[in-house]
N, C-alpha and C positions, 0 to 999 in steps of 0.2 A: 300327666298320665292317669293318677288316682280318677280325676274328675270324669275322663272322658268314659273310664268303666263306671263311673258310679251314672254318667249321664244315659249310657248303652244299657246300664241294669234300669233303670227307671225307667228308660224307653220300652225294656221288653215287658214291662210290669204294666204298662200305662199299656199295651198291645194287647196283652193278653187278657184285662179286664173288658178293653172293648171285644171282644172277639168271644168273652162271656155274655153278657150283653145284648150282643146279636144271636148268639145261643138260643135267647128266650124270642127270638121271634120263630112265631110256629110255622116251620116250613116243613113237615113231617106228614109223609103220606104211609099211612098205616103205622106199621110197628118197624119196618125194616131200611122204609125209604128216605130220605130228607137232605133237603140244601143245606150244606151247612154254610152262614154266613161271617163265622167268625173266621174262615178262611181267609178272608180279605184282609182285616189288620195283620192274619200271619204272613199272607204273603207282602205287604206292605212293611212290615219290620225286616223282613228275610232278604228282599229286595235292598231294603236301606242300609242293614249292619251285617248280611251274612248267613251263613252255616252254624257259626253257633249262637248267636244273639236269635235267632231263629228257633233253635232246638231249643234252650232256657225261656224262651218266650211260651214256645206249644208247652213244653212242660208245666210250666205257673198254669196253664188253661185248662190241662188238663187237671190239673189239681186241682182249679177253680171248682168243675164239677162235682169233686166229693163234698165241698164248701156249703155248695149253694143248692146239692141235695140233685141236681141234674143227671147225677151215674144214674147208669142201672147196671146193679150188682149181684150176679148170680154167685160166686166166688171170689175168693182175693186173688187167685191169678187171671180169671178175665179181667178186673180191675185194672189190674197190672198192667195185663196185654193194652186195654183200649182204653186205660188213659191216663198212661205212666210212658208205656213204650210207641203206641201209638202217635200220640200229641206230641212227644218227640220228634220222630221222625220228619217231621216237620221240619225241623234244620234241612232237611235238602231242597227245601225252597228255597235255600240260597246257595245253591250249588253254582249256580251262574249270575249273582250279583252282582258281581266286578264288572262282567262284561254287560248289563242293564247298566250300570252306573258310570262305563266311559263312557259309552255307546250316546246317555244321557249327556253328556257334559259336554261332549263333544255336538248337541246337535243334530244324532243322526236318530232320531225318533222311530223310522221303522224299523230299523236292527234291534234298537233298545224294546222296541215290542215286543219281536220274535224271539230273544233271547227272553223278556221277561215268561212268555208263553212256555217255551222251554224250560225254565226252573221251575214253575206252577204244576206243571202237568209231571214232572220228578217228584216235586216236594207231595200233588195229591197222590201219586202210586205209592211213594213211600208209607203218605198215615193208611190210607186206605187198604194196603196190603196185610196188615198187622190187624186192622179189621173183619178182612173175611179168615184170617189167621182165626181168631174168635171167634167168627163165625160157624166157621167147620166144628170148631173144639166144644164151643157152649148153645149154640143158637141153634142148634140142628134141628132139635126139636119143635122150632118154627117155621119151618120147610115147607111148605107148601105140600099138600097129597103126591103123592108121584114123584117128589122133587129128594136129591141128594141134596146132604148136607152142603156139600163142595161147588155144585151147580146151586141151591138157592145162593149161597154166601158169594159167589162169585158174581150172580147177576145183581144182588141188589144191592151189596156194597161195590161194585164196577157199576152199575147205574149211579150210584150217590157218588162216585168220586170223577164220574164226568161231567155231573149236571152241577154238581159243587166247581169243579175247576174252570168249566165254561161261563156258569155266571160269576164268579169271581175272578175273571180273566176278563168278561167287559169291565166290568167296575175297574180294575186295575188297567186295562189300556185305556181308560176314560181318564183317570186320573195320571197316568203317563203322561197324556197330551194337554191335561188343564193345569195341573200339578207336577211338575217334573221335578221340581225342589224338595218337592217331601221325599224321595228318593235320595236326597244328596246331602247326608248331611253335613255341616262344619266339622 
């Protein structure tokens, strides 16, 4: 029992570094917009161990940020918000795990998709929402002329958490169908 938490904690640590990693590749349009690609090893940890191996994973990621100087920090409580509580949130990527992982084993590949789709698209509302949370509270000031706080933060973090879950939802039905083992583990 020891082993298989300490192999679950390593797992989510060996996740969360790649998921910094991919961080540094610049897919950032202006100051508001951007892919994030380090979604994929989260949703690929959340898929394989779950709700909270998921949540302990975004968290290591998000901390990774203050590490590796990636924040950007107006205050300690947006810090907090977007990426302490944010990168958490993240555990609801694996809200439907189990059911990607019979669905898996069992063979039935297009279920195991649409369920993985369905925890991807929870797990991104969940970071994402805590974002334009942020948004409204500290970013307002970035608003476009004419634009609310509430209306910029909603379009461009809802822009970034579709175009973030859409390309990491091929990537991950890609590896679904070439990789189905990396989902299952011993």
């Amino acid at each position: 029992m020891q082993n298989k938490r300490l192999i679950i904690l390593l797992e989510c640590a060996i996740f969360a570094a790649v998921a910094m990693v991919l961080s540094f590749i610049p897919l950032d349009i202006g100051s508001s917009f951007s892919i994030s690609l380090g979604m994929i090893p989260m949703y690929v940890i959340a898929i394989r161990r779950g709700f909270w191996a998921a949540g302990f994973a975004g968290l290591l990621w998000g901390l990774l940020h203050f590490l590796t100087g990636k924040a950007y920090i107006l205050m300690p409580s947006q810090a907090l918000i977007e990426y302490v509580i944010a990168f958490s949130f993240v555990a609801f990527s694996g809200v439907f795990s189990k059911q990607v992982r019979s669905n898996l084993a069992a063979g039935q590949l297009k279920n195991a998709i649409k369920w993985a789709w369905g925890t991807m698209i929870i797990g991104g509302i969940a970071r994402y929402f805590w974002h334009y949370i942020a948004g409204v509270l500290f970013w307002g000031a970035y608003a476009f002329k004419g634009w609310g706080a509430q209306v910029f933060s909603l379009v461009m973090n809802g822009a970034t958490c579709l175009a973030t879950v859409a390309v990491a939802g091929i990537v991950i039905t890609i590896l679904l169908k070439t990789s189905p083992r990396l989902f299952l583990p011993k």
